[in-house]
MISESE-859705 format. One record per atom (N, C-alpha, C): residue number from 1; x, y, z. Coordinates in nm, 2 decimals, padded with zeros to 4 digits. Layout:
residues N
NUM	X	Y	Z
...
***
This chain:
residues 123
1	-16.23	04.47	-11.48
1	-16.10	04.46	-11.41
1	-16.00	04.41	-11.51
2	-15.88	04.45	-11.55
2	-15.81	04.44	-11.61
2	-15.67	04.33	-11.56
3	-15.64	04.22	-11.65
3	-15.56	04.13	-11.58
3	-15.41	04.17	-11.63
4	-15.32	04.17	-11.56
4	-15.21	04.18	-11.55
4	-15.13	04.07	-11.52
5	-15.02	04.03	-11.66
5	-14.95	03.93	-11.65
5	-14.79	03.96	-11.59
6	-14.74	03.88	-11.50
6	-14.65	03.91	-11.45
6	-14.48	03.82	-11.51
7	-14.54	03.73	-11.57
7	-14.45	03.66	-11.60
7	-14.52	03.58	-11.79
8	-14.42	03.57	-11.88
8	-14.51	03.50	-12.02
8	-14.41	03.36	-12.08
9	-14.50	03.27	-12.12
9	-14.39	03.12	-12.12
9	-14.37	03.12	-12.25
10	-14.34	03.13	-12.33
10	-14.37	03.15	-12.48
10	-14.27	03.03	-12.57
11	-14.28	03.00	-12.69
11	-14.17	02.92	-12.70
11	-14.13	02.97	-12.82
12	-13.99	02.93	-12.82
12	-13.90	03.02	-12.91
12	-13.78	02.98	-12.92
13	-13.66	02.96	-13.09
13	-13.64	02.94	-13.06
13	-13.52	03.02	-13.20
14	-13.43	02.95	-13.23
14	-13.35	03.01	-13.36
14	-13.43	02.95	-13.50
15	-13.49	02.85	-13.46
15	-13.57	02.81	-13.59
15	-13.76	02.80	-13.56
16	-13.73	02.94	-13.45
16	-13.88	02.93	-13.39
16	-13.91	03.06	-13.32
17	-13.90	03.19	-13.43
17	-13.89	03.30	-13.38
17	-14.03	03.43	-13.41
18	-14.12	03.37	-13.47
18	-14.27	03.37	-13.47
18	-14.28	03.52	-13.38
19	-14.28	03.46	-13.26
19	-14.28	03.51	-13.12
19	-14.19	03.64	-13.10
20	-14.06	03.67	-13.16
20	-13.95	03.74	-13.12
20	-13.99	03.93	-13.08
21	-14.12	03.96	-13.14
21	-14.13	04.09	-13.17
21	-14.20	04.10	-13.03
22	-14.31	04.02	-12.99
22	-14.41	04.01	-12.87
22	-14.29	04.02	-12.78
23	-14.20	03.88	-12.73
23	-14.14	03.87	-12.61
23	-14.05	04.05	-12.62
24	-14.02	04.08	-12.74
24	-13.91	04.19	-12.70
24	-14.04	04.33	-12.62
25	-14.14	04.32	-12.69
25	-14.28	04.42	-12.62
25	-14.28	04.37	-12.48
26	-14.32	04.25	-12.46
26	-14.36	04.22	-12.31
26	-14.25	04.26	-12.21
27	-14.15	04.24	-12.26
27	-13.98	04.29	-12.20
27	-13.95	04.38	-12.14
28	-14.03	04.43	-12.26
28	-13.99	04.61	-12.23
28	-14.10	04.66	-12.13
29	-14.23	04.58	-12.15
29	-14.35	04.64	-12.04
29	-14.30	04.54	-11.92
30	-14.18	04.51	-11.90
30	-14.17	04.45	-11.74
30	-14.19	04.32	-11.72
31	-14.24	04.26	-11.80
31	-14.33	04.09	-11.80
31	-14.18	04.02	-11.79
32	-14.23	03.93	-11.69
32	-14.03	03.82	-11.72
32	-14.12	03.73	-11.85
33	-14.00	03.71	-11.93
33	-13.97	03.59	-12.04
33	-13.93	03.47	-11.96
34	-14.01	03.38	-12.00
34	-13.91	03.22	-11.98
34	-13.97	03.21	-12.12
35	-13.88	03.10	-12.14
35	-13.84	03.01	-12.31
35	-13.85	02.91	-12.29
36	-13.95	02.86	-12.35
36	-13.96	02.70	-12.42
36	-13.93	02.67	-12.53
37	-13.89	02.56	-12.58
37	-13.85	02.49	-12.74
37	-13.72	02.55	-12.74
38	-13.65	02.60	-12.67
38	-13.51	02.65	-12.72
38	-13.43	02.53	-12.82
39	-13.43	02.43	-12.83
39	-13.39	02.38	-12.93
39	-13.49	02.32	-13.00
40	-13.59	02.41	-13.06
40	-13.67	02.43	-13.12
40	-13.78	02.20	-13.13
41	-13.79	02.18	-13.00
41	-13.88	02.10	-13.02
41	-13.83	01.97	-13.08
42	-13.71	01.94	-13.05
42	-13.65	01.85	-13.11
42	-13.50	01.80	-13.12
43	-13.45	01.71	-13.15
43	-13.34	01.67	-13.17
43	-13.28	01.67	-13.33
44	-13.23	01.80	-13.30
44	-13.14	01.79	-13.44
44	-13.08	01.76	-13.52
45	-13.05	01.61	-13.49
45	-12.98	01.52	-13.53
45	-13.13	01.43	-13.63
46	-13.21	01.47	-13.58
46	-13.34	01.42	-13.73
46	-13.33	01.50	-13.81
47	-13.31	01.63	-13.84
47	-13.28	01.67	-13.94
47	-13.38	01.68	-14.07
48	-13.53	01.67	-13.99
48	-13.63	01.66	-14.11
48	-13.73	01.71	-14.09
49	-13.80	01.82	-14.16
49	-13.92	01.85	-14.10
49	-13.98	01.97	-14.07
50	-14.02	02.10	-14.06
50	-14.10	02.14	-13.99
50	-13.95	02.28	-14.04
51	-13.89	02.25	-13.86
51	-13.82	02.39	-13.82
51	-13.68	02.34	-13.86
52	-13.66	02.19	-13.86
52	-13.53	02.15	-13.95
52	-13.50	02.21	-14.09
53	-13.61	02.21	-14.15
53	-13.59	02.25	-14.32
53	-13.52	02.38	-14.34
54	-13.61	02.50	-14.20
54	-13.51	02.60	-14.20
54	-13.37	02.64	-14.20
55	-13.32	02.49	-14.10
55	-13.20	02.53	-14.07
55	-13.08	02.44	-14.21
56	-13.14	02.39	-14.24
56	-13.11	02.35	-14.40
56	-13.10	02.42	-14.48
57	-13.22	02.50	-14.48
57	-13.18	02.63	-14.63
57	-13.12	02.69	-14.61
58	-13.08	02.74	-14.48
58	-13.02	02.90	-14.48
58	-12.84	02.83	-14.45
59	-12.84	02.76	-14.46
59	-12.67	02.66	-14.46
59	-12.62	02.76	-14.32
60	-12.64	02.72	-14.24
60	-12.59	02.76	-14.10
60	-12.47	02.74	-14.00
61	-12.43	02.62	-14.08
61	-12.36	02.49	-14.02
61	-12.22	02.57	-13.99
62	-12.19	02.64	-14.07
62	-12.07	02.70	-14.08
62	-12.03	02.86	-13.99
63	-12.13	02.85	-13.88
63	-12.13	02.94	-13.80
63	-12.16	02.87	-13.60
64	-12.16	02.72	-13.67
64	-12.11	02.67	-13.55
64	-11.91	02.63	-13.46
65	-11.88	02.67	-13.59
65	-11.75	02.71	-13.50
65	-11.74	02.55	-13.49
66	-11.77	02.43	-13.51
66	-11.74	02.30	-13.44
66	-11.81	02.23	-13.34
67	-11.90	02.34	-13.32
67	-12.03	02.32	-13.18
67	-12.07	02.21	-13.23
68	-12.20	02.17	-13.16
68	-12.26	02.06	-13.17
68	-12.41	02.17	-13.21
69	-12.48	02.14	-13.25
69	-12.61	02.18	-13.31
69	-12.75	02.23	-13.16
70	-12.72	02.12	-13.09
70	-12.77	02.17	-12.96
70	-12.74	02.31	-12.91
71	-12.59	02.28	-12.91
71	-12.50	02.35	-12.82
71	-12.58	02.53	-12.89
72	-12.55	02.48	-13.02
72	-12.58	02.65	-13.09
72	-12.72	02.67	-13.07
73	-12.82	02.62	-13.04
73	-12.91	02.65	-13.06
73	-12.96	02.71	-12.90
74	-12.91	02.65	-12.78
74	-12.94	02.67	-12.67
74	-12.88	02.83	-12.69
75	-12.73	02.87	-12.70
75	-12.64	02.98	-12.63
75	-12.74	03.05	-12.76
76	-12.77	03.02	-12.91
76	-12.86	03.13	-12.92
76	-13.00	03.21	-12.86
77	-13.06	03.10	-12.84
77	-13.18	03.12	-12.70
77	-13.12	03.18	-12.63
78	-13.05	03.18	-12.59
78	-12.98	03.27	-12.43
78	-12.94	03.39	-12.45
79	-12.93	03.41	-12.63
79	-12.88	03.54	-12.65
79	-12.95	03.64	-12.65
80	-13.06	03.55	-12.67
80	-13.17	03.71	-12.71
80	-13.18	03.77	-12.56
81	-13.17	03.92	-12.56
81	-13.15	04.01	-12.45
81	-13.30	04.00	-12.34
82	-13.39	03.97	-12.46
82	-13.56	03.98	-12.32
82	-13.56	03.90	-12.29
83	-13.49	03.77	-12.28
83	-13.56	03.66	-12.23
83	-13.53	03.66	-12.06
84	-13.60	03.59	-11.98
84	-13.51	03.57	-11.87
84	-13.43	03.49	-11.79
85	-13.53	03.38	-11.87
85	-13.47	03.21	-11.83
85	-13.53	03.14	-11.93
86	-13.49	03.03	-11.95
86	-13.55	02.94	-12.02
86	-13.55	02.80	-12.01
87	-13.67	02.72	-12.05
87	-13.71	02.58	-12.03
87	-13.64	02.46	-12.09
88	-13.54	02.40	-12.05
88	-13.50	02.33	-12.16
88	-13.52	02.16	-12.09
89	-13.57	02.06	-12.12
89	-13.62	01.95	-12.08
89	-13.53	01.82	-12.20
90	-13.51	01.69	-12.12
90	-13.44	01.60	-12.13
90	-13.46	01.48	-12.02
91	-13.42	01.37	-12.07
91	-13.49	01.27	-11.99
91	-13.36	01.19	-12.00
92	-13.26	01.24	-12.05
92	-13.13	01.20	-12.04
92	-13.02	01.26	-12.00
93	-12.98	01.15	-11.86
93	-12.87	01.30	-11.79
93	-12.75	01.33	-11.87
94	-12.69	01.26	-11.96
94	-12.57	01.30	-12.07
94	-12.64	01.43	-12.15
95	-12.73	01.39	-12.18
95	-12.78	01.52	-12.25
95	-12.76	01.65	-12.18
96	-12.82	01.59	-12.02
96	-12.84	01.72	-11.94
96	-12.70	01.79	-11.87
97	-12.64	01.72	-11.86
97	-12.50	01.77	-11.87
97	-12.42	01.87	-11.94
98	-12.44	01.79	-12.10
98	-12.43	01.89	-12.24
98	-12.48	02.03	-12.23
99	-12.62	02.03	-12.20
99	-12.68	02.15	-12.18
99	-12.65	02.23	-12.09
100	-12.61	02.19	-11.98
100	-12.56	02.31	-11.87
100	-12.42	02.36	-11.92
101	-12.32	02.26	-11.96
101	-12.23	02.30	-12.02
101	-12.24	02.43	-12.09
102	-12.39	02.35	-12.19
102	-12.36	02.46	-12.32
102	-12.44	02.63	-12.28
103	-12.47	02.63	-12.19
103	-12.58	02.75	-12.04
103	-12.45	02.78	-12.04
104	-12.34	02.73	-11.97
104	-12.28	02.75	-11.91
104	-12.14	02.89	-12.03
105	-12.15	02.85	-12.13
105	-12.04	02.88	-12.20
105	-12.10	03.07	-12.23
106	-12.21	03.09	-12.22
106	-12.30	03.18	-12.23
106	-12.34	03.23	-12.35
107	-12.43	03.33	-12.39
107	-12.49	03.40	-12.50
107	-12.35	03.34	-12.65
108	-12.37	03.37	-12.75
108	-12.32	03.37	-12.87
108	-12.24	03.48	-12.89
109	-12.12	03.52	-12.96
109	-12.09	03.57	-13.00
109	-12.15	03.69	-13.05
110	-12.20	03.84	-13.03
110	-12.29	03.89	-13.07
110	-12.28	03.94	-13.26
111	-12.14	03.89	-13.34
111	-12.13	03.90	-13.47
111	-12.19	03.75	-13.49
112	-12.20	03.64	-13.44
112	-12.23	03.50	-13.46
112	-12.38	03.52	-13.46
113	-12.45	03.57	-13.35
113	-12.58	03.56	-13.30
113	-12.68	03.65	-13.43
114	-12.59	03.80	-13.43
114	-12.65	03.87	-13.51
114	-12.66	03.81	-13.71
115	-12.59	03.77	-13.75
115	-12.56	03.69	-13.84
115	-12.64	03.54	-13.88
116	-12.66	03.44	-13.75
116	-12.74	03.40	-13.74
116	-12.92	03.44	-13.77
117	-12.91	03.54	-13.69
117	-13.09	03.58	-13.74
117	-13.08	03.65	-13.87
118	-12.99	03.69	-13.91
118	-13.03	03.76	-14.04
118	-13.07	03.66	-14.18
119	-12.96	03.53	-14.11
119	-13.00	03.47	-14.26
119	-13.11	03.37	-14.20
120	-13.16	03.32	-14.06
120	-13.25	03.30	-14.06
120	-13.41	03.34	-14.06
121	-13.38	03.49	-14.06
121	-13.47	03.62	-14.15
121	-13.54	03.59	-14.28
122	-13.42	03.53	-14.34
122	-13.38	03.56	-14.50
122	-13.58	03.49	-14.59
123	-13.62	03.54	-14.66
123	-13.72	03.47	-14.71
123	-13.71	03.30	-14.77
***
């Protein structure tokens, strides 16, 4: 008997895009996306590490328009077209505020968004 998933949790995020090629397959075969790590597993204000280092090389800073680093990282999550919802967790309600705000402003710019993945494509 063959199992059929109806919904996939995956996590993903602009410095956590591993995953991007599957969620856009599962998408298209009907599966809902939810997102986890949308701000890729951390507070970017450490700025050290792992999925930080990415966003260091590729000098990105300059495609936040003035945002706050969160802010860009959530509405990029939201931009990608398969996803359907996404998981975003905090134990602080100022934070959680910020983030509906930043839900709230919607997807990115699609010359910002696309621009974004290209140079964080980049080798």
């Amino acid at each position: 008997m063959a199992t059929v998933f109806d919904v996939f949790q995956v996590p993903y995020s602009a410095l956590q895009r591993e995953h991007e090629d599957l969620i856009h397959v599962a998408s298209e075969a009907g599966a809902g996306i939810v997102i986890r790590g949308g701000v890729a597993r951390g507070d970017p204000a450490r700025e050290r590490g792992g999925f930080w280092d990415k966003w260091q090389e590729v000098e990105i800073d300059d495609l936040l328009d003035g945002a706050p680093r969160t802010e860009f990282l959530l509405r990029f999550t939201i931009s990608n077209p398969d996803l359907d919802t996404t998981i975003v967790g905090t134990t602080n309600p100022e934070h959680l505020a910020q983030n509906v705000d930043a839900l709230l402003m919607g997807p990115l710019p699609g010359d910002v968004y696309k621009e974004a993945k290209r140079r964080l494509s980049a080798p």
